[in-house]
Backbone as JSON Lines, residues from 0, in Angstrom:
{"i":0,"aa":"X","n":[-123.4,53.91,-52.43],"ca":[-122.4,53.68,-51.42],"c":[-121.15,54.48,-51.76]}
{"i":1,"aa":"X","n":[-120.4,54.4,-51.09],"ca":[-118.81,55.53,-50.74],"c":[-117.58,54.26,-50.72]}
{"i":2,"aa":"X","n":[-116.58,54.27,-51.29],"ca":[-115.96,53.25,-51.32],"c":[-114.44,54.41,-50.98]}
{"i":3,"aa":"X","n":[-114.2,53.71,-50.01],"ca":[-112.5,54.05,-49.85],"c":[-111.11,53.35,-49.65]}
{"i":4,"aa":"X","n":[-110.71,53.28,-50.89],"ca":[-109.32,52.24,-51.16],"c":[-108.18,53.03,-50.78]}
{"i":5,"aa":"X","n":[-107.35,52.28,-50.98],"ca":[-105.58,52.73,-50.96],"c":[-105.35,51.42,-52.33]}
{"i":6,"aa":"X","n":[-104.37,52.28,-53.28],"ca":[-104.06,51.69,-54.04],"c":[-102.49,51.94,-54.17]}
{"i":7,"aa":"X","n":[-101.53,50.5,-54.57],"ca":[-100.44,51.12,-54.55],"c":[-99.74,50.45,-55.55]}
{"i":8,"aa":"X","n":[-98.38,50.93,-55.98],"ca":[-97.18,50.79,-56.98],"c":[-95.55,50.77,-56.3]}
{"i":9,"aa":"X","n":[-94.98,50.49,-57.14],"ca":[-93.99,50.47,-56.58],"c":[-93.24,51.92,-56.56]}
{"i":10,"aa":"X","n":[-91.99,52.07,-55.99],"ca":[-91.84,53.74,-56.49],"c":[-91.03,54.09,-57.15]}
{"i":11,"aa":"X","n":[-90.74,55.25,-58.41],"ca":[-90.61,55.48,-59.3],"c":[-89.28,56.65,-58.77]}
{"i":12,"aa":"X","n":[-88.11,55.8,-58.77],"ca":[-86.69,56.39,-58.1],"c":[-85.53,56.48,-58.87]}
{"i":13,"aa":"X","n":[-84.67,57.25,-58.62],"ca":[-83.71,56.8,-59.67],"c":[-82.63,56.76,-58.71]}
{"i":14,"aa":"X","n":[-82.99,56.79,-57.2],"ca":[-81.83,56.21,-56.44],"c":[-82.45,55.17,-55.27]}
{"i":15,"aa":"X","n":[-82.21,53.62,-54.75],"ca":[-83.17,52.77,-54.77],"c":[-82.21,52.71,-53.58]}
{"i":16,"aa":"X","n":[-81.98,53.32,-52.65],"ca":[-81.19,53.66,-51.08],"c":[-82.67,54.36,-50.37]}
{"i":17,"aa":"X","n":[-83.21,54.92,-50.98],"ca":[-84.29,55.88,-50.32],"c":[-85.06,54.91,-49.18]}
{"i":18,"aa":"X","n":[-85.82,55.64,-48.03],"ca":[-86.81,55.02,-47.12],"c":[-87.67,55.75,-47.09]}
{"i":19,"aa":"X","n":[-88.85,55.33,-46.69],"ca":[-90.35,55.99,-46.24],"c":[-90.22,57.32,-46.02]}
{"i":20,"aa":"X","n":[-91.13,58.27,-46.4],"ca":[-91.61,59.44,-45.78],"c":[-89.94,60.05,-46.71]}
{"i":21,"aa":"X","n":[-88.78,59.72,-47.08],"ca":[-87.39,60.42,-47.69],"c":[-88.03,61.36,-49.19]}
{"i":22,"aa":"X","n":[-87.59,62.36,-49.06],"ca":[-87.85,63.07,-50.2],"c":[-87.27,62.82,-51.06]}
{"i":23,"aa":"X","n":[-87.45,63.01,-52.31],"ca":[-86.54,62.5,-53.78],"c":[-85.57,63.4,-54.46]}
{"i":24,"aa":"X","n":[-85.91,64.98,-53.75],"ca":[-85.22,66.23,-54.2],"c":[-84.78,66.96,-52.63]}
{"i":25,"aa":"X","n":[-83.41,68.2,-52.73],"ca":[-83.57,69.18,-51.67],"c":[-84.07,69.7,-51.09]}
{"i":26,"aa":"X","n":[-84.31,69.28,-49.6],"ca":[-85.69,70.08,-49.2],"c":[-85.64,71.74,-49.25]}
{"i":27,"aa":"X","n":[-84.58,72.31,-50.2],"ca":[-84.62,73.86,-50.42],"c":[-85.02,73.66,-51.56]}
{"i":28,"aa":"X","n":[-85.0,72.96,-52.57],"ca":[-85.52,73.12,-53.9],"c":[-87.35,72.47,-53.97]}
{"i":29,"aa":"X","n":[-87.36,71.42,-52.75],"ca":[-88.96,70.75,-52.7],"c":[-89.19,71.98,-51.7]}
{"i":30,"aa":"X","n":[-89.84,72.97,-52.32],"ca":[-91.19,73.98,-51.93],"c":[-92.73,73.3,-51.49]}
{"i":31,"aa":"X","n":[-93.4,74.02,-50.7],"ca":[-94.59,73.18,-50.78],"c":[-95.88,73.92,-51.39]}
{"i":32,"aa":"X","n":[-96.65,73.53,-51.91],"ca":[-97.54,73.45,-53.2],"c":[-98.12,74.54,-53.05]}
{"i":33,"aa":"X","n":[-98.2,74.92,-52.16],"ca":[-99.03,77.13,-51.79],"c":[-98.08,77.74,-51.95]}
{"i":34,"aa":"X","n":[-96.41,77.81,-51.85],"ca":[-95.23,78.32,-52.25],"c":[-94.98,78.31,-53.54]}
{"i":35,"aa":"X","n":[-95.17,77.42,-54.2],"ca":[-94.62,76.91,-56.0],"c":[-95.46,77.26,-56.93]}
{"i":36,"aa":"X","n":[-96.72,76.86,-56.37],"ca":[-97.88,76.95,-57.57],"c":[-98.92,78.37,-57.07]}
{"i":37,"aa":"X","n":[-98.58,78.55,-55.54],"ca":[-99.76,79.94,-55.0],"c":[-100.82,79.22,-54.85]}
{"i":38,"aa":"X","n":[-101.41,77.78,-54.85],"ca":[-102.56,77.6,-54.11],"c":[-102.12,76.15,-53.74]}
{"i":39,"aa":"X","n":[-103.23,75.57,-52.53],"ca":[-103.03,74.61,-52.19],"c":[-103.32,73.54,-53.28]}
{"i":40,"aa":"X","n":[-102.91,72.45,-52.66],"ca":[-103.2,70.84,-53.18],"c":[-104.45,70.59,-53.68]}
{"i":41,"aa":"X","n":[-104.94,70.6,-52.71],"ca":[-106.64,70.34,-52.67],"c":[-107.49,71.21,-53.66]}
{"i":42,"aa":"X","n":[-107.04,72.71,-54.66],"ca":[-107.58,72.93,-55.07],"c":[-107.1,72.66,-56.41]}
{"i":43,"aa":"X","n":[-106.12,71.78,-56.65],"ca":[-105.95,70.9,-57.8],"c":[-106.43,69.75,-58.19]}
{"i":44,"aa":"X","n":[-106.98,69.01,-59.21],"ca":[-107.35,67.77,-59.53],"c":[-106.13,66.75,-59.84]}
{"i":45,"aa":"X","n":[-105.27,66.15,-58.57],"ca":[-103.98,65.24,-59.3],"c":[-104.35,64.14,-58.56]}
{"i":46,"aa":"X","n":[-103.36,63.46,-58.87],"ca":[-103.2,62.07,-58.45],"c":[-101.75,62.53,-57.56]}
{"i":47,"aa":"X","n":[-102.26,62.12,-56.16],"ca":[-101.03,62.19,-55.22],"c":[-100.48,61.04,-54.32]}
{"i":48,"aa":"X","n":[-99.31,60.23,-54.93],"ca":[-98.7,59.52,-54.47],"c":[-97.78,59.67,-52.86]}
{"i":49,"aa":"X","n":[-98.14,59.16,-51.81],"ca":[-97.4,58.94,-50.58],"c":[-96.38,58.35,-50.57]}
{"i":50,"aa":"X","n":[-95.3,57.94,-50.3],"ca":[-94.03,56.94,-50.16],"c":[-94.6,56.39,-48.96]}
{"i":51,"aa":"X","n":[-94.83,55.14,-48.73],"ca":[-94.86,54.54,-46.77],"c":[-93.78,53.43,-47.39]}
{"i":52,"aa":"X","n":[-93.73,52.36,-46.37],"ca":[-92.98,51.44,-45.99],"c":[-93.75,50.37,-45.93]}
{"i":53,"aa":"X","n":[-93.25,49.23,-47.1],"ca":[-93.79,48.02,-47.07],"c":[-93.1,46.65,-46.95]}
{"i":54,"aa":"X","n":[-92.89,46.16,-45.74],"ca":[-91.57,44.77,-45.72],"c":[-90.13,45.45,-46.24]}
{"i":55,"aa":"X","n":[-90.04,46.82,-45.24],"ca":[-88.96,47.55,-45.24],"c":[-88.01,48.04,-46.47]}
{"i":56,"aa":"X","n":[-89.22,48.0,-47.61],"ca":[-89.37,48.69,-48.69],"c":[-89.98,49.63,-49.1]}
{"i":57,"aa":"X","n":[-89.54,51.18,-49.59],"ca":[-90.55,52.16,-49.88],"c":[-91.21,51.68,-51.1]}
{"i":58,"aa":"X","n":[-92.48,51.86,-50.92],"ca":[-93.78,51.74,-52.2],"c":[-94.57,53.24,-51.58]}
{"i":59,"aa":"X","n":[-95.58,53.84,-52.86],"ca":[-95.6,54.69,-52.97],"c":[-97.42,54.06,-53.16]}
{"i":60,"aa":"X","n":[-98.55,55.01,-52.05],"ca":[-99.75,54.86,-51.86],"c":[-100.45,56.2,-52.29]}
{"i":61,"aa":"X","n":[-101.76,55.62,-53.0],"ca":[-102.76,56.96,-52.81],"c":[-103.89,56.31,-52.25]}
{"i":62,"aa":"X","n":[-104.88,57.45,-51.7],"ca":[-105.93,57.31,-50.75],"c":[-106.66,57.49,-52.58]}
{"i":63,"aa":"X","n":[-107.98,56.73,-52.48],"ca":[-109.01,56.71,-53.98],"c":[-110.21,56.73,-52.97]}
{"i":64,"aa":"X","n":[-111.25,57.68,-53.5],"ca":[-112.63,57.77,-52.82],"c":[-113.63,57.72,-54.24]}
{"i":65,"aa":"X","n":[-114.37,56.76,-54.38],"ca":[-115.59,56.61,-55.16],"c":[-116.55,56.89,-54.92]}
{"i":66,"aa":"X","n":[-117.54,57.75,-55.38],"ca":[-119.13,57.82,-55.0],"c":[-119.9,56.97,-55.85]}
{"i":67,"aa":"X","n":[-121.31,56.59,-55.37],"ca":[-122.08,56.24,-56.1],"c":[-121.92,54.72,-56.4]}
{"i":68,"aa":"X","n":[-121.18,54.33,-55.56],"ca":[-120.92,52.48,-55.69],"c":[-121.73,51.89,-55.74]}
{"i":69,"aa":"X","n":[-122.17,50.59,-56.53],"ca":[-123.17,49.54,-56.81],"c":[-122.79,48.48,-55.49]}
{"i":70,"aa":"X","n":[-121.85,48.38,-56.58],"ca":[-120.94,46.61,-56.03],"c":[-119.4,47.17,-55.24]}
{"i":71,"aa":"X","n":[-118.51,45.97,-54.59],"ca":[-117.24,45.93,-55.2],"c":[-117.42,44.69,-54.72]}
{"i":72,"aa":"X","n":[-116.22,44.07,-55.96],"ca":[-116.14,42.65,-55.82],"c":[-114.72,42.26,-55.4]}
{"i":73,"aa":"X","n":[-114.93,40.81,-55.08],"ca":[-112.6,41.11,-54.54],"c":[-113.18,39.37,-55.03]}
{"i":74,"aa":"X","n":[-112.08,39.03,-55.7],"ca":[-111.79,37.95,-56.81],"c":[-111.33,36.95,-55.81]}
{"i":75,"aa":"X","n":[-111.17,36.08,-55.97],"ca":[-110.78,34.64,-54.77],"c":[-109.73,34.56,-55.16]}
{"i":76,"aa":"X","n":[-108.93,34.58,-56.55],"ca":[-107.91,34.22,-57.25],"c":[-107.16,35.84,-57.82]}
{"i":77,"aa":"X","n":[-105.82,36.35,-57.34],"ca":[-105.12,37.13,-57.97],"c":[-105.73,37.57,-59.37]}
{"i":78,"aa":"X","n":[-105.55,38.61,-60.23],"ca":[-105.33,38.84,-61.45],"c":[-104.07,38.84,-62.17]}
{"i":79,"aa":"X","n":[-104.16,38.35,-63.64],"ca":[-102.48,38.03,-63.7],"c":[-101.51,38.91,-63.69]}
{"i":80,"aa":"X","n":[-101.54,40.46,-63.75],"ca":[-101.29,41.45,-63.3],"c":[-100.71,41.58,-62.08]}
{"i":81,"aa":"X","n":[-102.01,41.19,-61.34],"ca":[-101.45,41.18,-59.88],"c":[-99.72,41.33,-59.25]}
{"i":82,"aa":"X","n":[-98.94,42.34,-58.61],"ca":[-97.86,42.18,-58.17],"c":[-98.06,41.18,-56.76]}
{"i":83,"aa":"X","n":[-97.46,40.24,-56.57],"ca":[-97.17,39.99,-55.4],"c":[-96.53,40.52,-54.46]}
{"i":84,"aa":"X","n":[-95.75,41.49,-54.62],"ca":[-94.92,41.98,-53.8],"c":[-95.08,43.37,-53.47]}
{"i":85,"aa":"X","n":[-96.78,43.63,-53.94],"ca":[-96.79,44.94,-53.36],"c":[-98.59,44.87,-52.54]}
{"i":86,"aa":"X","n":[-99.03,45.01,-51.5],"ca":[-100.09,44.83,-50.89],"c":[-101.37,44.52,-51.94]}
{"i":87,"aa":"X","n":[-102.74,44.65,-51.62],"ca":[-103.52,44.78,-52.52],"c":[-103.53,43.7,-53.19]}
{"i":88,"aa":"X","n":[-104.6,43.81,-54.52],"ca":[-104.95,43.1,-55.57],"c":[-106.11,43.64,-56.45]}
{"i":89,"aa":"X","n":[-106.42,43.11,-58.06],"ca":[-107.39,43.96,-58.03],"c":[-108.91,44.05,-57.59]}
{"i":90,"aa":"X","n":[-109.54,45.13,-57.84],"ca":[-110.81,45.08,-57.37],"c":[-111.9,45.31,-58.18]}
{"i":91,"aa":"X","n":[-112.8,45.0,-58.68],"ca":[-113.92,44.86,-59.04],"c":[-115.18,46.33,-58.51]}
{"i":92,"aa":"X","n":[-114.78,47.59,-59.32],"ca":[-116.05,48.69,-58.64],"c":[-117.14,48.56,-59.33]}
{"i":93,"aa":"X","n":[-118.41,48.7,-59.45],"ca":[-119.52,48.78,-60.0],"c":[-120.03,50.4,-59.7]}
{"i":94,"aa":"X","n":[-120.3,50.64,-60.46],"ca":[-121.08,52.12,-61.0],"c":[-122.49,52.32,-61.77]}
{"i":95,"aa":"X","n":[-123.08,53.51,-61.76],"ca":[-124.49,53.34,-62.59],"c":[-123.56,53.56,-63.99]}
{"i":96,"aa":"X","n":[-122.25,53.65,-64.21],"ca":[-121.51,54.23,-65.02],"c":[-121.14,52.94,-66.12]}
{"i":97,"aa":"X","n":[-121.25,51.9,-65.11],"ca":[-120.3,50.95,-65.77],"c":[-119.7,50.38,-64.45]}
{"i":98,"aa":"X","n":[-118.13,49.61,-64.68],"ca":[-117.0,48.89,-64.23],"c":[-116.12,49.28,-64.16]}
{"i":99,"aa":"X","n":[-115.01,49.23,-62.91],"ca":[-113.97,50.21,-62.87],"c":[-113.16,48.38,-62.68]}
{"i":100,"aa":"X","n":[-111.94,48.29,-63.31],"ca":[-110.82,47.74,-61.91],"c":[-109.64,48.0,-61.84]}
{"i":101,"aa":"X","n":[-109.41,48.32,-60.63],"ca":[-108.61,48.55,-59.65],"c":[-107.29,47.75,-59.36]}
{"i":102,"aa":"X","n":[-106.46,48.02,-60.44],"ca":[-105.39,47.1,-59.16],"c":[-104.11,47.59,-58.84]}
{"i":103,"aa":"X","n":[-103.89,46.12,-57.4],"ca":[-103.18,46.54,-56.38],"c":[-103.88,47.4,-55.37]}
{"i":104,"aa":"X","n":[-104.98,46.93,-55.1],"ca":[-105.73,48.02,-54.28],"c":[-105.76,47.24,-52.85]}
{"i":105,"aa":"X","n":[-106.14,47.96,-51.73],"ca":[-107.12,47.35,-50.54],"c":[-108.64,48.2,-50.09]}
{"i":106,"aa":"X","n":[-109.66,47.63,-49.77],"ca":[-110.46,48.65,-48.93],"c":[-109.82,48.79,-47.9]}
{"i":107,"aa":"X","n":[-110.24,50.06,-47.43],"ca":[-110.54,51.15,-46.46],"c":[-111.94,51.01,-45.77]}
{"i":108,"aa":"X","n":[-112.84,50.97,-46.45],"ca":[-114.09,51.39,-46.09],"c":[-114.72,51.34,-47.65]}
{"i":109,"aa":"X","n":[-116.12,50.57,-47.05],"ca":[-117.14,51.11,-48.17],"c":[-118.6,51.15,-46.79]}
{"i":110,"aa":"X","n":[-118.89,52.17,-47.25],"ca":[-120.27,52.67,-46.17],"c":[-121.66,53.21,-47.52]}
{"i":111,"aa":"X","n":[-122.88,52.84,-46.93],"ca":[-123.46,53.69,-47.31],"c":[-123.87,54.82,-47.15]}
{"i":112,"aa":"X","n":[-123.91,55.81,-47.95],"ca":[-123.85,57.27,-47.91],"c":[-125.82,57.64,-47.44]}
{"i":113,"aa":"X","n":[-126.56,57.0,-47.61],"ca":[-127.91,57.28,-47.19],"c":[-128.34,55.64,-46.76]}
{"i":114,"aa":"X","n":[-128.08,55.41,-45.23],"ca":[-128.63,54.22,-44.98],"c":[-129.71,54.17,-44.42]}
{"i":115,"aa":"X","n":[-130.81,55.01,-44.99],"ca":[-132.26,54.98,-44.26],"c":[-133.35,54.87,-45.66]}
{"i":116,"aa":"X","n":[-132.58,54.69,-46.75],"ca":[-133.24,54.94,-47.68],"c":[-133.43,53.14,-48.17]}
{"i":117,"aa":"X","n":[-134.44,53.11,-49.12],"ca":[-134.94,52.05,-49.63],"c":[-134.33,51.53,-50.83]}
């Protein structure tokens, strides 16, 4: 199966006035990533944080895509971890790999990737 979360944090500011979608630097000094580096995003391996708006607070989201999913499990009870104050909770992935968890997460979607198979 294909599992697609959003996982999120709070955001990492050093001025706490900011809103959704607000950049953190000049938009003459924030270049965009085919300008700065000469290739796109996508042909980098990062972790890319979004800013959205949560209970009219910026928190900062990434889109997570898993292949090869067993399980996922979602716990009845928080983890003690768990933020309350930011969406999500954690999650429970299963792999032929092992155990992932996840927190502060939500699904998106989990589909199977071959649903004709046995």
């Amino acid at each position: 199966m294909l599992a697609h979360l959003y996982q999120y944090q709070h955001e990492q500011v050093q001025d706490g006035n900011r809103t959704a979608g607000e950049s953190q630097t000049e938009d003459s000094v924030n270049k965009d990533a085919e300008e700065y580096f000469g290739k796109s995003m996508s042909d980098f391996d990062v972790e890319t944080w979004e800013t959205v708006e949560h209970e009219g607070d910026p928190i900062q989201r990434r889109s997570i895509t898993i292949n090869a999913v067993a399980a996922v499990s979602v716990p009845e009870e928080p983890a003690d971890d768990d933020d309350p104050d930011l969406p999500g909770q954690t999650l429970q992935i299963r792999t032929s790999g092992g155990e992932t968890f996840i927190s502060q997460a939500e699904i998106v979607e989990v589909q199977d990737a071959n649903p004709d198979e046995t």
